[in-house]
Z-matrix of the N, CA and C atoms (Angstrom, degrees):
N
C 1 1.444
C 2 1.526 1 108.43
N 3 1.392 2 114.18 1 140.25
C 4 1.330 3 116.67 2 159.85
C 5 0.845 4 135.68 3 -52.96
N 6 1.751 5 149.51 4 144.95
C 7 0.835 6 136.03 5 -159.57
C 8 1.777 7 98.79 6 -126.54
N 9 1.450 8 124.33 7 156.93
C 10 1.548 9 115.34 8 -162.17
C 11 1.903 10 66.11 9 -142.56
N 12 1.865 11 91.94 10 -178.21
C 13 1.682 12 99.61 11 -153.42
C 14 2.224 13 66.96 12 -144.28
N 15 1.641 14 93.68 13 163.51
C 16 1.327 15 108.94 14 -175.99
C 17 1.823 16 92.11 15 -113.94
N 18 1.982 17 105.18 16 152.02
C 19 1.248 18 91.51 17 175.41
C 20 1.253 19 133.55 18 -75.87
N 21 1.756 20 128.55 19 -178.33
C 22 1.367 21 124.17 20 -167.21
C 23 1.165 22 83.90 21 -64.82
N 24 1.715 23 97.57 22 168.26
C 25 1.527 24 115.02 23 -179.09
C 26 1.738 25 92.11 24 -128.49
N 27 1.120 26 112.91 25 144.17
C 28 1.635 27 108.78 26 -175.44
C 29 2.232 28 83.77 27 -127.09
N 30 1.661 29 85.65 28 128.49
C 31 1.439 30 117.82 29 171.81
C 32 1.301 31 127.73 30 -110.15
N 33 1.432 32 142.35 31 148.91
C 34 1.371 33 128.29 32 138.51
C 35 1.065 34 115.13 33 -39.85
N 36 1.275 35 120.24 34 147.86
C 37 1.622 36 122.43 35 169.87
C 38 1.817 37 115.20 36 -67.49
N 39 1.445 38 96.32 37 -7.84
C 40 1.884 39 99.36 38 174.84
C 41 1.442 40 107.78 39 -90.54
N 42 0.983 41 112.82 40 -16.52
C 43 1.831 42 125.75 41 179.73
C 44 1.803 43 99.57 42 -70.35
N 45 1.371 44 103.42 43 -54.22
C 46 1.387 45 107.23 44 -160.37
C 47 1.491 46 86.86 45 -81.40
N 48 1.113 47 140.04 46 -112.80
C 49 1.613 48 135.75 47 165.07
C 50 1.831 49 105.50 48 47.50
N 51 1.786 50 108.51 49 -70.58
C 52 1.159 51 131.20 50 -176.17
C 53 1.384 52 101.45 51 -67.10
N 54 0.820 53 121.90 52 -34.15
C 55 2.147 54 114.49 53 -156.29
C 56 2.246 55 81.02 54 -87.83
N 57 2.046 56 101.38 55 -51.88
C 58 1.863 57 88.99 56 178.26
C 59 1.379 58 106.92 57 -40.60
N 60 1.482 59 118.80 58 -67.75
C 61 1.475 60 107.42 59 -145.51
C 62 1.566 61 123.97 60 -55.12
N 63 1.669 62 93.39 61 -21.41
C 64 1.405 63 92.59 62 -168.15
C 65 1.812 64 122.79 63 -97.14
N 66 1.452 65 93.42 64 10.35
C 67 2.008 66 113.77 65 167.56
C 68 1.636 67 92.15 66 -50.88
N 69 1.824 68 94.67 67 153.37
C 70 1.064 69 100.69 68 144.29
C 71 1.370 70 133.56 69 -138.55
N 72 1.060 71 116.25 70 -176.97
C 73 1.652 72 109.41 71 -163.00
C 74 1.298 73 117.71 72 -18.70
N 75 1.549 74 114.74 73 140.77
C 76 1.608 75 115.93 74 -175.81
C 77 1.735 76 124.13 75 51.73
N 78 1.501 77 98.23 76 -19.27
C 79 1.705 78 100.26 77 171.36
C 80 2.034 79 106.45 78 -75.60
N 81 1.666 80 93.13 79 134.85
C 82 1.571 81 113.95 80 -179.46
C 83 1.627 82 86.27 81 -102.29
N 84 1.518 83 83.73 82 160.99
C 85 1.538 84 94.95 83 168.83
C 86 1.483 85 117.45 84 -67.73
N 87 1.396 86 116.83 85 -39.32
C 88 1.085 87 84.70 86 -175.17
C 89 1.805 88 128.85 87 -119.96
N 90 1.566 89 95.63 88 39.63
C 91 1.638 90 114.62 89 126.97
C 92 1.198 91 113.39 90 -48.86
N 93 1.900 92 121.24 91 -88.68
C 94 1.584 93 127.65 92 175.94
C 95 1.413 94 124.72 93 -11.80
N 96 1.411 95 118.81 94 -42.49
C 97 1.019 96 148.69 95 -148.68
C 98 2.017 97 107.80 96 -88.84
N 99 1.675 98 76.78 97 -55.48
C 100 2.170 99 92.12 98 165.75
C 101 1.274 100 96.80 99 -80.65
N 102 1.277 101 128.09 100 -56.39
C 103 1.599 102 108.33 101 174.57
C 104 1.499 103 143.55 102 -20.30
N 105 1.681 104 97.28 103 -67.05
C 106 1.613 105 117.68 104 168.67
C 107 1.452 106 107.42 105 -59.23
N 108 1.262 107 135.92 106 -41.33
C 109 1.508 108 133.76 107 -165.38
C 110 2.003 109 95.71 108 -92.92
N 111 0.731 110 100.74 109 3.62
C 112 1.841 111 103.76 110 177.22
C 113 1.623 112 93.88 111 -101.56
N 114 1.352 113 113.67 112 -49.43
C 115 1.450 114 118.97 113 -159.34
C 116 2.036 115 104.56 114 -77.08
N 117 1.382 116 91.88 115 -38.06
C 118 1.699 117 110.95 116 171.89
C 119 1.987 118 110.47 117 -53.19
N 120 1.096 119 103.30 118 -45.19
C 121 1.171 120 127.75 119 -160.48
C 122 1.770 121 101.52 120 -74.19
N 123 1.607 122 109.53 121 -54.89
C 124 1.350 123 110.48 122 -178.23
C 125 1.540 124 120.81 123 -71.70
N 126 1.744 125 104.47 124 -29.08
C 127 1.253 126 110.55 125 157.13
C 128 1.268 127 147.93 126 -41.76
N 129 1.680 128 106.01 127 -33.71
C 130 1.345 129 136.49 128 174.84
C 131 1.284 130 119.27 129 -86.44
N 132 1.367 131 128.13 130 -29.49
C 133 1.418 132 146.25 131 164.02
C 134 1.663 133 108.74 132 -66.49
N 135 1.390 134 103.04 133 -47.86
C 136 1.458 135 92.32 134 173.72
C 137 1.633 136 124.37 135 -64.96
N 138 1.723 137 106.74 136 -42.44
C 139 1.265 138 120.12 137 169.85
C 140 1.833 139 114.17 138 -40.39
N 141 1.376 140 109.24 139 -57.37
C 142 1.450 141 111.98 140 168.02
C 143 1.021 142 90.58 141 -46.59
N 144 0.966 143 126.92 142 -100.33
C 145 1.773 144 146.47 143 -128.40
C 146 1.671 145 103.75 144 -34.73
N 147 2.028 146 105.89 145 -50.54
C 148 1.110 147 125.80 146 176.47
C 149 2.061 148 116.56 147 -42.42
N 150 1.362 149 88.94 148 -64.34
C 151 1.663 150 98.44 149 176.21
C 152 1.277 151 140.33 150 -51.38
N 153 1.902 152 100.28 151 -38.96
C 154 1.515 153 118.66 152 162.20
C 155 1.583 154 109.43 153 -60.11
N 156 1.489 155 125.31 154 -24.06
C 157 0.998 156 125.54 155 179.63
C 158 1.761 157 119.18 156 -64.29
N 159 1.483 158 94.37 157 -51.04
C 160 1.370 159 112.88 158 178.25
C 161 1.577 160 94.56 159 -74.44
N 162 0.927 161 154.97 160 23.96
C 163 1.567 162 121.75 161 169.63
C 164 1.397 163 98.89 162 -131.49
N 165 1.763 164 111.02 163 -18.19
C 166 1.366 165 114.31 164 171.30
C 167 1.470 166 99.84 165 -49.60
N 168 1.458 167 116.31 166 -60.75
C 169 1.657 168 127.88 167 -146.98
C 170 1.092 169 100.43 168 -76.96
N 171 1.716 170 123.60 169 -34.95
C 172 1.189 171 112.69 170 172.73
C 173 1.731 172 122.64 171 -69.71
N 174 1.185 173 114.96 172 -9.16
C 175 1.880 174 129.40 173 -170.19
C 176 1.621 175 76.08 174 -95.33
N 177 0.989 176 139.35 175 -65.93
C 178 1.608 177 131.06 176 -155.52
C 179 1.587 178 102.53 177 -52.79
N 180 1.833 179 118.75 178 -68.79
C 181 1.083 180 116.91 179 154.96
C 182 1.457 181 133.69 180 -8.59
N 183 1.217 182 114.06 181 -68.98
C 184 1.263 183 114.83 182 174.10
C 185 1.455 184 122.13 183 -32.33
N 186 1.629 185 89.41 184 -62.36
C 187 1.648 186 104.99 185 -171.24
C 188 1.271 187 100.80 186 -86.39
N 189 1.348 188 153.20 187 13.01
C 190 1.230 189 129.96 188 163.84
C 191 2.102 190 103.27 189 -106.42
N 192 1.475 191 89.97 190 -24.41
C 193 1.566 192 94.79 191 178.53
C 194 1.721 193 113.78 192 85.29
N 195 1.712 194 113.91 193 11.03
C 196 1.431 195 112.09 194 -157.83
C 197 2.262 196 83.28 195 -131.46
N 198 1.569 197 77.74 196 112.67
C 199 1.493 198 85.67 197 -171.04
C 200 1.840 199 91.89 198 -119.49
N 201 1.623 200 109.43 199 169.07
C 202 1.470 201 105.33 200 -177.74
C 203 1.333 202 100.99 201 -123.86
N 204 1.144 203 118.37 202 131.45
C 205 1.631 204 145.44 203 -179.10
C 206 1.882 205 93.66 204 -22.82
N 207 1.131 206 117.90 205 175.91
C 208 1.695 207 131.50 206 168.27
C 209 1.836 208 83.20 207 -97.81
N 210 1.545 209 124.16 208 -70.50
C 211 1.428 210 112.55 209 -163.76
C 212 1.664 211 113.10 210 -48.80
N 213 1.299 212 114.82 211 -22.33
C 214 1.684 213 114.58 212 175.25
C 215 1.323 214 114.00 213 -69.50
N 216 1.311 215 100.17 214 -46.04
C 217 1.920 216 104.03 215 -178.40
C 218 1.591 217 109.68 216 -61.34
N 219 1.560 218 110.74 217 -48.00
C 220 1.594 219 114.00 218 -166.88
C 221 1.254 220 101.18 219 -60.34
N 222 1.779 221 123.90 220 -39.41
C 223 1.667 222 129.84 221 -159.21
C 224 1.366 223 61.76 222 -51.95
N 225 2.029 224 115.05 223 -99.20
C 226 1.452 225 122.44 224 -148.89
C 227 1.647 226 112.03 225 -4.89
N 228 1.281 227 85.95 226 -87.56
C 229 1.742 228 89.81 227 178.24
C 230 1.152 229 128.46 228 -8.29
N 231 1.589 230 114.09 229 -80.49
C 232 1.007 231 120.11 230 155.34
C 233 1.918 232 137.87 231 -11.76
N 234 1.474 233 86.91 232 -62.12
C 235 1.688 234 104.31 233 172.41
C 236 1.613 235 111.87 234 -56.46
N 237 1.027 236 90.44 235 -47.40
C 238 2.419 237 110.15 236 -177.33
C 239 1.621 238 87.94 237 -53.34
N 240 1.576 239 122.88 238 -56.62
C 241 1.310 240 125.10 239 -150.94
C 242 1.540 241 118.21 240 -79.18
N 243 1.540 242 106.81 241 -22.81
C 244 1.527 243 112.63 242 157.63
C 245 1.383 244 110.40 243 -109.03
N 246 1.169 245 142.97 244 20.76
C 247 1.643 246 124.89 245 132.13
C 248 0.862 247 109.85 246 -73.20
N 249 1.486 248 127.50 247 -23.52
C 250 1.832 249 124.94 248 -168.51
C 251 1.307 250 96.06 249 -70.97
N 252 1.373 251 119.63 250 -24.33
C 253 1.803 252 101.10 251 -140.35
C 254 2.139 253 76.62 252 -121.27
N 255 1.034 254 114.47 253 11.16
C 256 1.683 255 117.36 254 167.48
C 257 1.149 256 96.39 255 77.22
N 258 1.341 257 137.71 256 37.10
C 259 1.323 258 106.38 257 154.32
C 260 2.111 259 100.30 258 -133.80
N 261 1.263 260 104.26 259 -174.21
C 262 1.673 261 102.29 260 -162.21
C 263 1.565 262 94.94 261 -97.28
């Protein structure tokens, strides 16, 4: 596959300074650089992904008219949040 390049990015020199110091071993900047915009990128996909979720359930809701309490969801929660943490 071909490979395409992203445009220059113009920084303060305290921006760039900050993003060097904080590489680590064998990491170049602009690895860091595909990194953050990979990591930016999946973040945002999830964010969609997340919302379509909520507006699906909320459009289903509507039309079915069968919604679940706030005290039902929090119990759940709740329950998820102490199996997570090992206890019942």
């Amino acid at each position: 596959m071909k490979t395409a390049t992203f445009p220059s990015l113009r920084v303060t020199p305290e921006l760039r300074q900050a993003a060097e110091q904080i590489l680590q071993e064998g990491e170049t900047l602009s690895s860091f650089v595909e990194q953050s915009i990979r990591e930016g990128i999946e973040r945002r996909q999830v964010r969609q992904e997340f919302i379509a979720r909520g507006l699906r359930s909320r459009d289903e809701a509507r039309q079915t008219g069968k919604y679940a309490s706030a005290d039902a969801v929090i119990g759940r929660l709740e329950r998820m949040l102490a199996t997570a943490k090992g206890g019942k």
